[in-house]
C-alpha positions in Angstrom: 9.5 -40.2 -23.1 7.9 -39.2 -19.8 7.0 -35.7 -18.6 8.8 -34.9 -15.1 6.4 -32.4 -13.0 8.0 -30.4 -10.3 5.6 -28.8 -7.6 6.7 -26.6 -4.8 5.7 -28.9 -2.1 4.5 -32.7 -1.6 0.5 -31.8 -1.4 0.7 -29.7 -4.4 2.6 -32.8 -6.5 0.0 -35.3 -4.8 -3.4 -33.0 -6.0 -1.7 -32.3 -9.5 -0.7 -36.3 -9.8 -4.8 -36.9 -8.4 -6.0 -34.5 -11.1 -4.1 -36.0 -13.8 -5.2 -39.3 -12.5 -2.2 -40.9 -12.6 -2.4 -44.9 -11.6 0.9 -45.4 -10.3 2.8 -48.1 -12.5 5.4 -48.6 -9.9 4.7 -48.9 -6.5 4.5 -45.2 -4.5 7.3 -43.5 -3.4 7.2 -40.9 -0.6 9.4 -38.5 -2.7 7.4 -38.9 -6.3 4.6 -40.5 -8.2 4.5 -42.0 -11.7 3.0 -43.6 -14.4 3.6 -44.4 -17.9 2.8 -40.4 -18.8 3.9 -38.9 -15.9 7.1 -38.5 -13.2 5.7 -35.9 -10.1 7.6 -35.1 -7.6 8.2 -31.7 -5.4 10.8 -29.2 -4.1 10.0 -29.2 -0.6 9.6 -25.2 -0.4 13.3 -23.7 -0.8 15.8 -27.1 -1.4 18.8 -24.0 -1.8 20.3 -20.9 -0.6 23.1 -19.1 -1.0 26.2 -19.4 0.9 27.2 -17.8 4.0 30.3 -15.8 3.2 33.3 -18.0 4.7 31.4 -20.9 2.3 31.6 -18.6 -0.8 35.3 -17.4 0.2 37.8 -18.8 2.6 39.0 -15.4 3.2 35.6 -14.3 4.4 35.9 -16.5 7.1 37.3 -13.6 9.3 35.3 -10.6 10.5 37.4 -7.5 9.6 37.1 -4.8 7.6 39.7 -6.3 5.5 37.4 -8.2 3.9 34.9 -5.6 3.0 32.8 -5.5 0.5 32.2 -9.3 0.2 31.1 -9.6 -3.7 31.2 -13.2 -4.9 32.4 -13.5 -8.2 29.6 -16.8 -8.6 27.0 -17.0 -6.0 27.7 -20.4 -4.5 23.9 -22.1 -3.8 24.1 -24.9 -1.2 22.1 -27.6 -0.3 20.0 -27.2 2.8 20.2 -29.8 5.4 16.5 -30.9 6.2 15.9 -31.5 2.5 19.4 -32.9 1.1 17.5 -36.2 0.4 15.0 -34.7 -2.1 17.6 -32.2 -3.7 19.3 -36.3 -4.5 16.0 -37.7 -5.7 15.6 -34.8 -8.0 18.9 -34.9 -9.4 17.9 -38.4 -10.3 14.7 -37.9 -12.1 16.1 -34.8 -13.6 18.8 -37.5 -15.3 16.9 -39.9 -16.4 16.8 -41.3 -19.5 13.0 -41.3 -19.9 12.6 -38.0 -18.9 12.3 -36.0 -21.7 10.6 -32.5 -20.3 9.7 -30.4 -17.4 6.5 -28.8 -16.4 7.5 -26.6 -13.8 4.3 -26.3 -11.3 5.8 -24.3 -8.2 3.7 -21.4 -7.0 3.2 -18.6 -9.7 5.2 -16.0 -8.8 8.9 -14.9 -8.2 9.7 -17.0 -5.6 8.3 -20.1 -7.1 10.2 -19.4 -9.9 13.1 -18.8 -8.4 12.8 -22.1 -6.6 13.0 -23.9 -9.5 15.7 -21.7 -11.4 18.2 -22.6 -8.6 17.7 -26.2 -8.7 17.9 -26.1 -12.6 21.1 -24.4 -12.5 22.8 -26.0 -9.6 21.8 -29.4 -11.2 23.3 -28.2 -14.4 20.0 -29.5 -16.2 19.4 -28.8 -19.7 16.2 -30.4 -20.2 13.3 -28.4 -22.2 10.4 -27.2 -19.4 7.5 -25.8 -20.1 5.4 -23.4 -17.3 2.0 -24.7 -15.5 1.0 -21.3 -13.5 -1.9 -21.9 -11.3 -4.3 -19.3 -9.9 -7.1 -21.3 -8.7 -6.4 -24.4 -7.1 -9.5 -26.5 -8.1 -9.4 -28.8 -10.0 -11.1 -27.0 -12.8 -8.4 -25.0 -12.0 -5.5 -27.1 -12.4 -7.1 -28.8 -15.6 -7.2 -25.1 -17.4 -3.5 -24.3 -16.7 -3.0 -27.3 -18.1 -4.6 -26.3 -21.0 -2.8 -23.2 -20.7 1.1 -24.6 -20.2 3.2 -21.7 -21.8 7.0 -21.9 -22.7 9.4 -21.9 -19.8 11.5 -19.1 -21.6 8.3 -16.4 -21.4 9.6 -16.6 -17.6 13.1 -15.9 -17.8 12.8 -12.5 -16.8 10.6 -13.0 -13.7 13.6 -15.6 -13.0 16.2 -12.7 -13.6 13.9 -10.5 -11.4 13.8 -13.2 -8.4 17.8 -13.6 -8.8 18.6 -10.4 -8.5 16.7 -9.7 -5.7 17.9 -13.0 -4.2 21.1 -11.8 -4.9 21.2 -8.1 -3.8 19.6 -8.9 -0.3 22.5 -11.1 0.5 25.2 -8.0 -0.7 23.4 -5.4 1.5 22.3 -7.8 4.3 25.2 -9.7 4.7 28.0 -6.2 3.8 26.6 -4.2 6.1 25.4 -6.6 9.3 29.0 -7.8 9.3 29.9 -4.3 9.2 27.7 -2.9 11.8 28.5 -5.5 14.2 32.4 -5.6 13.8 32.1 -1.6 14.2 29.1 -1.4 17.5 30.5 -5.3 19.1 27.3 -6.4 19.2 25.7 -8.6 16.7 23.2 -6.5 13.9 21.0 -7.3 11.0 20.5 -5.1 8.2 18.1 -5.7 4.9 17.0 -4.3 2.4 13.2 -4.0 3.4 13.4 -4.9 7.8 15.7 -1.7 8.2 13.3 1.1 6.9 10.6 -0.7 8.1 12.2 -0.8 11.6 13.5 2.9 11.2 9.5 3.7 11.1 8.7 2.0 14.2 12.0 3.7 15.9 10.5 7.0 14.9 7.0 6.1 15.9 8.6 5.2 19.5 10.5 7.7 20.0 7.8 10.5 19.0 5.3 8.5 21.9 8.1 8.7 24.2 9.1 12.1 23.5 5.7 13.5 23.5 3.9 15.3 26.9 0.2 15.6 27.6 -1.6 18.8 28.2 -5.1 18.5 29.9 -8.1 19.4 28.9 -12.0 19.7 29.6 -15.0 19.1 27.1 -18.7 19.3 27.7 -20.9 17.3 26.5 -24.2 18.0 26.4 -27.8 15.9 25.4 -30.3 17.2 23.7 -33.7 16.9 22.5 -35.7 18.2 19.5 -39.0 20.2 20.5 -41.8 20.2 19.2 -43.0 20.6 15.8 -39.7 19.1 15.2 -39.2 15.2 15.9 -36.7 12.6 17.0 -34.5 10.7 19.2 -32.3 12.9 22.1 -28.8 13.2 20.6 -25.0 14.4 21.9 -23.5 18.1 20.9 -20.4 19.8 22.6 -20.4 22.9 24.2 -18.5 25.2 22.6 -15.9 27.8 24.4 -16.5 31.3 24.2 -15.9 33.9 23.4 -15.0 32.8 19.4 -16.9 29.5 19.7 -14.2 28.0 18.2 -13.2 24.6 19.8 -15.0 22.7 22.5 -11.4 22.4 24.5 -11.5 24.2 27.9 -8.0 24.7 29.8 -10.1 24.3 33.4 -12.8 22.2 34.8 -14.2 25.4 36.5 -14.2 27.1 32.8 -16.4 23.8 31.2 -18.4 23.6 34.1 -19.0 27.9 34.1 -20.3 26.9 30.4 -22.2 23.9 31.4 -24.6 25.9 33.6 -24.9 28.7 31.1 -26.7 26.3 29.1 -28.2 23.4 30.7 -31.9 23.2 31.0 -32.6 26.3 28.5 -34.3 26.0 25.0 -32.3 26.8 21.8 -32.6 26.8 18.0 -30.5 25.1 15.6 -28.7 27.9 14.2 -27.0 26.9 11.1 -27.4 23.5 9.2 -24.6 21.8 6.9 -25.6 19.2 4.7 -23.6 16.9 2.0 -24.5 14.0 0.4 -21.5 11.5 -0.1 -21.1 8.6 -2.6 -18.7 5.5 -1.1 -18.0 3.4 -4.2 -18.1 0.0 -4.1 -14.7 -1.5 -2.6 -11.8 -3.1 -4.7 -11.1 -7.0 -4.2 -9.0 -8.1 -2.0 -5.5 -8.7 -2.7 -3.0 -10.1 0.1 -2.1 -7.0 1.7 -6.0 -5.3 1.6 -6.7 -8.9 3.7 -4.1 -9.0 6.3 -4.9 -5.6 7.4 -8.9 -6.1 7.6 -8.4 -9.5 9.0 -6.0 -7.9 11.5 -8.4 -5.1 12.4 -12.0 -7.3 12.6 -9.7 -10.3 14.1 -6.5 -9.4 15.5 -4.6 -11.8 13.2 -1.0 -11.3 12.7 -0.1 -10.5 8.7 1.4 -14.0 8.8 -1.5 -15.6 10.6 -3.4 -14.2 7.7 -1.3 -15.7 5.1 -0.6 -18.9 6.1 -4.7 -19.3 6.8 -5.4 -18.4 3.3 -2.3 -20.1 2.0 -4.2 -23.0 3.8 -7.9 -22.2 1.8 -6.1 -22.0 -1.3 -4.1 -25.6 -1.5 -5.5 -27.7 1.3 -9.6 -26.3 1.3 -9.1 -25.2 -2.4 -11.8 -22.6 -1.9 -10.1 -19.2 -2.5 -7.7 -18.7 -5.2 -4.2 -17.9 -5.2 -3.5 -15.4 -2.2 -0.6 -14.4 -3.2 -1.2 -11.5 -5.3 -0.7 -7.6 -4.8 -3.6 -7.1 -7.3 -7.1 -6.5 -6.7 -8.9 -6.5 -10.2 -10.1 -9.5 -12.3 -10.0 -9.1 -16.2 -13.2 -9.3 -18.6 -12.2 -12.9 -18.7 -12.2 -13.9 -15.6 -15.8 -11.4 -14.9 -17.4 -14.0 -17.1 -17.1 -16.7 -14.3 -19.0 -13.8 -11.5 -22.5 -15.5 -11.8 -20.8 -18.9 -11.4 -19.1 -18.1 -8.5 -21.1 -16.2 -6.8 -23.7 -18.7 -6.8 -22.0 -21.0 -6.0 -21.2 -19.1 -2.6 -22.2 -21.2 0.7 -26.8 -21.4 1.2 -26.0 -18.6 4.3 -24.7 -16.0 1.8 -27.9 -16.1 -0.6 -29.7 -13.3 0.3 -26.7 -11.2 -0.4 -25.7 -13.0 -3.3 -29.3 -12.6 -4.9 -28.8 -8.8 -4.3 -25.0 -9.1 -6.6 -26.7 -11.6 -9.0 -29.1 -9.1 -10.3 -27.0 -6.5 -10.5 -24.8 -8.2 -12.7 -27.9 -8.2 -15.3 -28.1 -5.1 -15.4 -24.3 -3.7 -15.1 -21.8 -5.0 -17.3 -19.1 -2.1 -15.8 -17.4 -2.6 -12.4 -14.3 -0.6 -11.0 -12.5 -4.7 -10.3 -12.5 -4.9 -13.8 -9.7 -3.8 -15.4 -7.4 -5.7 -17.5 -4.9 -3.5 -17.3 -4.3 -3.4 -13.8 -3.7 -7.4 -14.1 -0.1 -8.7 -14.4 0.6 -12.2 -13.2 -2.0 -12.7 -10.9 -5.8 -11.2 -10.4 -7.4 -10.4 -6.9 -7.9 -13.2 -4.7 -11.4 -14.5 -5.0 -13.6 -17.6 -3.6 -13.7 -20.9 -5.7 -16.7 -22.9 -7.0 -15.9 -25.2 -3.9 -18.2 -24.6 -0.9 -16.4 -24.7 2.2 -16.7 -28.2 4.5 -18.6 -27.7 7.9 -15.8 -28.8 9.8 -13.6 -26.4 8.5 -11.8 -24.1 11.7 -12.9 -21.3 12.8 -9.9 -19.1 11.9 -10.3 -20.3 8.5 -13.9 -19.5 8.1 -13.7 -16.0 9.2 -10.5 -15.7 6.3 -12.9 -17.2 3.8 -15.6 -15.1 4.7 -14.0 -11.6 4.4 -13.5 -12.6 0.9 -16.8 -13.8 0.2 -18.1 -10.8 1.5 -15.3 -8.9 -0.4 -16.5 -10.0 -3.8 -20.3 -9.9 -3.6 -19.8 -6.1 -2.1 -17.6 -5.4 -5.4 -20.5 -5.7 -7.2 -23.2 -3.9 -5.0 -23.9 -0.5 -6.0 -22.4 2.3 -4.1 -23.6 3.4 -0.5 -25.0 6.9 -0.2 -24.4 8.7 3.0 -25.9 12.0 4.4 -23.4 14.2 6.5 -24.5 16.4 8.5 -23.2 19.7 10.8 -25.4 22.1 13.1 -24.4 24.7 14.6 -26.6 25.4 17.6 -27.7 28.9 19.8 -28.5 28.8 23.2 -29.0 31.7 24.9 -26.0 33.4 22.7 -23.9 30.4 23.9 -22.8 27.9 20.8 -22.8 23.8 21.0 -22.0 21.7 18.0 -23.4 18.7 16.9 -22.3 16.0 13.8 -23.3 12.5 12.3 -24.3 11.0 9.6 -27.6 9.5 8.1 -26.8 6.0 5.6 -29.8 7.3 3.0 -28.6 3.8 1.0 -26.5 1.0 2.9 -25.4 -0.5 -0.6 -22.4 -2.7 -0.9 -21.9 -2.1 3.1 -24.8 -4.8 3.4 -22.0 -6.9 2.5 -19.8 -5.5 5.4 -21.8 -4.2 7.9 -19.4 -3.7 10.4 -17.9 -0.4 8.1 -20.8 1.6 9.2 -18.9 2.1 12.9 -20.4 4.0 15.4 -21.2 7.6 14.3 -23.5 9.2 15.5 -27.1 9.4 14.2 -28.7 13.0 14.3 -32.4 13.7 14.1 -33.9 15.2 11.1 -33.9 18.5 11.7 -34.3 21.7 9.9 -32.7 25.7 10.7 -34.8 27.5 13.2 -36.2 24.0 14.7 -36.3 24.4 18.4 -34.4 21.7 20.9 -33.9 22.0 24.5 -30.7 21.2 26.4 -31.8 18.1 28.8 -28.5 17.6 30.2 -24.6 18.2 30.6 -21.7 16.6 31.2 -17.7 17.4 31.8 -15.4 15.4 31.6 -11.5 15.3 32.1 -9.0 14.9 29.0 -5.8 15.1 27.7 -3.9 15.3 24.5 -2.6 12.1 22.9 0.3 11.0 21.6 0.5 9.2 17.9 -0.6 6.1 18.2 1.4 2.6 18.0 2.0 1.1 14.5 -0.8 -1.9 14.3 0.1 -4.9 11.9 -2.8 -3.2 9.8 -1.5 0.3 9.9 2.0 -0.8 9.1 1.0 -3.2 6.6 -0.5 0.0 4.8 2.4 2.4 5.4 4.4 -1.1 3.3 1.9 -1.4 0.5 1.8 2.7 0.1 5.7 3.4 0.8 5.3 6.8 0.9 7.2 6.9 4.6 10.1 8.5 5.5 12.2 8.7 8.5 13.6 12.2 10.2 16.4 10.4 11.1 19.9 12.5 11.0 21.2 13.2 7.5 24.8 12.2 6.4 26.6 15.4 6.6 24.6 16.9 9.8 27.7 16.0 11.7 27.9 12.4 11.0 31.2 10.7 11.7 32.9 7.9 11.2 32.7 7.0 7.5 36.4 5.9 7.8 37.2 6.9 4.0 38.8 10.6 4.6 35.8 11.8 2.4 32.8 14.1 3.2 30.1 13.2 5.0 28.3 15.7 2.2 30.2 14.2 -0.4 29.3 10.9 0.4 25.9 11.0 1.1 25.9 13.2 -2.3 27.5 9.8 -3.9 25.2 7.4 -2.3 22.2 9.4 -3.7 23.2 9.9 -7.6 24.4 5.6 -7.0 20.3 5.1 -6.3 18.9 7.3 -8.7 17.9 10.0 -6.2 19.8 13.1 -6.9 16.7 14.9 -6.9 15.4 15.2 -3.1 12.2 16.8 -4.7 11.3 14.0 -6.8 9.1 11.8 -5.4 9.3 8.2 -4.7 8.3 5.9 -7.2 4.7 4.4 -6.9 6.0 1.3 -5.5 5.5 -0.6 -2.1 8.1 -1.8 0.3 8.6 -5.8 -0.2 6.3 -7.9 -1.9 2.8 -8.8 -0.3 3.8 -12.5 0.0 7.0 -11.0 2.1 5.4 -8.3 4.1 4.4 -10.5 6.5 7.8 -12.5 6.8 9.7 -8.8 7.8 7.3 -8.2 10.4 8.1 -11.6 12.0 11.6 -11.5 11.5 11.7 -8.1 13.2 9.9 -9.5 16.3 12.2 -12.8 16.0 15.1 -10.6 15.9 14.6 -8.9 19.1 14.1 -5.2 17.6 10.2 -4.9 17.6 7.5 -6.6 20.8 4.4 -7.1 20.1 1.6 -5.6 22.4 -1.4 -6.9 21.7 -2.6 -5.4 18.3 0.5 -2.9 18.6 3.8 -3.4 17.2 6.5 -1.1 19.3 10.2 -0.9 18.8 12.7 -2.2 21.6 15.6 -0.1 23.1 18.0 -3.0 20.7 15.6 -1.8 17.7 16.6 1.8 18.9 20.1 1.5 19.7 20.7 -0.3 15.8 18.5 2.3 14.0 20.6 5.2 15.5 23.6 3.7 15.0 23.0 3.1 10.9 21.2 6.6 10.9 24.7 8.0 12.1 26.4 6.3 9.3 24.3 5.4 6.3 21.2 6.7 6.7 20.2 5.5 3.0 20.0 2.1 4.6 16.6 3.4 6.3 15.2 5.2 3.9 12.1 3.9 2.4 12.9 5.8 -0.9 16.1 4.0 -1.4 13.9 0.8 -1.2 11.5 2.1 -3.8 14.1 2.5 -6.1 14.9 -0.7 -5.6 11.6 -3.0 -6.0 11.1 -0.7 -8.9 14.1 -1.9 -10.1 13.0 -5.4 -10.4 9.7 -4.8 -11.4 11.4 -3.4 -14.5 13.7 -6.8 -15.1 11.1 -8.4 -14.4 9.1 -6.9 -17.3 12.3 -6.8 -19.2 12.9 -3.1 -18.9 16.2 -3.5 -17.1 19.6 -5.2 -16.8 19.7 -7.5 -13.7 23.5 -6.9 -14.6 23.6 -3.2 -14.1 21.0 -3.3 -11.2 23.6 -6.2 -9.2 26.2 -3.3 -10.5 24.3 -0.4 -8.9 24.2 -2.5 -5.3 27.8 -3.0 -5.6 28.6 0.0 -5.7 26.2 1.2 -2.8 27.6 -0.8 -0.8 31.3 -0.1 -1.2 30.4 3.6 -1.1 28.1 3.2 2.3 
């Protein structure tokens, strides 16, 4: 009998076919490969989806309320057009004769999983499969999960998990869109993660647009340490009288009044504070930790970012898997550190040597932690050095996370922060910065030093003279823009939520005769959130491999621009976030979506029913 291997796309079956060096016995197909061991074919990414409502009911096909909720007694998969021919072939190898077991080899994670799941069940296949889950795609790599293949049952709650989120994204997203749109007559999207997400942008907007400058004045002034004391000129601001308090003036004839109060005296530095600060080594990066320092060093979009280090991991097979939303290796995977980091590209040496040595003497690192490791560990650079030729987009990827891991095991950087409080002829300037008293991991990443200002060593009573002033014209700012970075973090922390209007602060049009109070009290105790004081779960909005995919769709969509680096909502991202806000505001609330990723993280981990989860949605949605 032969052993049918499923990837998740046709380079992935072609490198695991090359590994197990499989001499074709037939001649080569384009949509598999064998030998007398061996069948390997590929899924093509997703080869099924669900649906659209008028395909699951006939009913559905009209847009009324009538036909609300929409809650498919069987979810109906359907074949997608583009990749009907392979869904054929792999109904074919799945029934042959020959064909005695599966190794399922899509991409380790939920969607993988699910991937396969639905092609196993629309098939109606019954065959025995067995799980090849692949973090590093060398082929050292490959030949230890092979090693490694565990039963395909260990996996059938991960599947549950991807099924029920599969599942309660169509309920919400396709309930309420057709509901918005037959109620505002225009055409809306809602989902589970995109509508928070978008409600914090709305908010963002609106508090820019909303807000109104007030001028202001500062003075700057230079200065210059006098002899016995020593060093460089450096910048303090002129403080206001009479408190001393701020270095904000109201006028320009008020900064200027204290600018020639002060200019060309002597003074003393009055008082002197001092602290010496620790910064820890960083953690590794996991997907999310790289999108936003590769989108604040490069400017790369969160899906830029992923598809280039999709691209390192199964076409340059130098980083491992990249889809992960962990950033800590276990004790097992610390024994390969010396490997790996020599066998980092000739340029990185001098760094590397500094990490190398370490290692002899430190055997504890923050990274490692093997509790903080579920599925998948941090994403890390492979023994394979990089080719010369590779593009320039995907170096920079590669080398943030070469960088990344030698800095996780650099010793800490010790800084030196530093205050003064200066007197100058009873007038007050101010002056901070910082000295680096050890650079430490930030030899790694340089570029975290930034630009502060470094002060002169200088001791109270040491004498300085003013050499110069300067004012300058001001105003207050607004909040700034959501970046991809900055949003990506408010997604991974999820600790946002939106001031939208409450249901029962004279919301309307609910249509069921019942309180807005009421309701909103139902919706709440339906999500597990009767408690307003409680605080959210400790869970992000989406998944890192999804993150990315929101963002776009929210640009695709129409309800977010992008501005450069900044991500701003439109007036159509507006005019939809009001109009759910007025209705069900749960549907933006990133608390509600806690609730929910929890809630598959639990069936996941087999600490839930997928059953009474589906239940739970059901319900929100006929409530909302």
């Amino acid at each position: 009998m032969k052993t049918l291997i499923l990837a998740e796309k046709p380079s992935a079956g072609r490198d695991l076919a090359r590994v197990l060096k499989i001499a074709p016995a037939k001649a080569r197909s384009q949509a598999f490969l064998e030998d007398e061991r061996y069948v390997v074919s590929w899924m093509i990414g997703h080869l099924l989806g669900y649906a659209y409502p008028g395909e699951q009911n006939q009913a559905w096909l009209r847009w009324s309320f009538a036909t609300l909720p929409m809650f498919p007694e069987r979810f109906l998969l359907k074949e997608l057009p583009n990749t009907a021919r392979q869904v054929e072939i792999l109904r074919g190898l799945l029934a042959r004769e020959d064909v005695g077991e599966i190794i399922v080899a899509t991409d380790a994670g939920r969607e993988g999983e699910l991937i396969f799941r639905h092609l196993y069940d629309y098939l109606g296949c019954t065959k025995p499969f067995r799980r090849l889950w692949i973090l590093d795609n060398t082929d050292a790599g490959i030949r230890k999960a092979f090693a490694e293949l565990q039963p395909g049952q260990r996996f059938d709650n991960l599947a549950a998990s991807a099924r029920a989120r599969s599942e309660s994204d169509w309920l919400v997203g396709m309930n309420f869109s057709r509901a918005y749109t037959i109620k505002g007559g225009d055409k809306f999207s809602i989902g589970r993660v995109q509508t928070p997400v978008l409600a914090l942008l709305v908010h963002r907007r609106k508090a820019i647009d909303a807000f109104v400058s007030d001028p202001f004045f500062t003075c700057t002034a230079t200065l210059s340490p006098l002899p016995p004391a020593q060093g460089d000129p450096f910048p303090a601001q002129v403080l206001a009288p009479p408190d001393f308090a701020g270095d904000r003036f109201k006028t320009k004839q008020e900064a200027q009044d204290q600018a020639v109060k002060v200019d060309g005296l002597d003074g003393v530095v009055a008082t002197l504070e001092q602290k010496d600060v620790t910064i820890a080594a960083p953690l590794l990066y996991d997907l999310t930790a790289l999108q936003k320092e590769a989108n604040a060093k490069y400017g790369f979009s969160a899906k830029q970012t992923l598809d280039m280090a999709q691209k390192l991991y199964e076409a340059e097979k130098v980083i491992t898997y990249p889809r992960t939303d962990s950033r800590y290796i276990t004790q097992e995977i610390f024994k390969e550190m010396p490997q790996r980091l020599a066998a980092l590209p000739k340029g990185y040496k001098p760094l590397t040597d500094l990490a190398l040595e370490r290692l002899k003497t430190h055997k504890t690192f923050a990274c490692v932690n093997d509790a903080k490791v579920t599925d998948h560990y941090a994403i890390l650079p492979t023994g394979k050095t990089p080719s010369s030729g590779m593009d320039q987009r995907l170096k920079q990827i590669y080398d943030l996370v070469a960088r990344r891991l030698i800095a996780a095991f650099l010793p800490a950087a010790k800084v030196r922060n530093t205050k003064m409080l200066l007197d100058v002829d009873g007038q007050k300037l101010q002056a901070a910065g910082k000295v680096f008293l050890d650079s430490g991991w930030l030899v790694a990443e340089p570029w975290r030093k930034g630009d502060d200002v470094v002060l002169p060593a200088l001791e109270q009573g040491d004498p300085i003279h003013v050499d110069a002033t300067e004012v300058k014209a001001s105003k207050t700012k607004p909040p700034s823009h959501f970046t991809e970075k900055t949003l990506l973090a408010a997604m991974e922390r999820g600790d946002f939520e939106t001031p939208g209007p409450q249901a029962g602060d004279d919301a309307t049009g609910n249509g069921h005769g019942e309180s807005e109070s009421g309701r909103e009290t139902a919706l709440n105790s339906i999500m597990g959130l009767e408690d307003q004081s409680r605080p959210a779960p400790a869970v992000g909005i989406g998944r890192p491999s999804t993150r990315a995919a929101i963002i776009e769709l929210l640009v695709e969509r129409g309800y977010v621009r992008r501005d450069k680096k900044r991500l701003i909502a439109t007036d159509t991202g507006i005019t939809l976030i009001d109009f759910v806000e007025s209705t069900v505001p749960q549907l933006t609330s990133a608390k509600v979506t806690h609730v929910w990723e929890k809630a598959l993280e639990d069936i996941a981990q087999g600490r839930d029913d997928p059953r009474e989860f589906i239940a739970r949605i059901k319900q929100f949605t006929t409530q909302g």
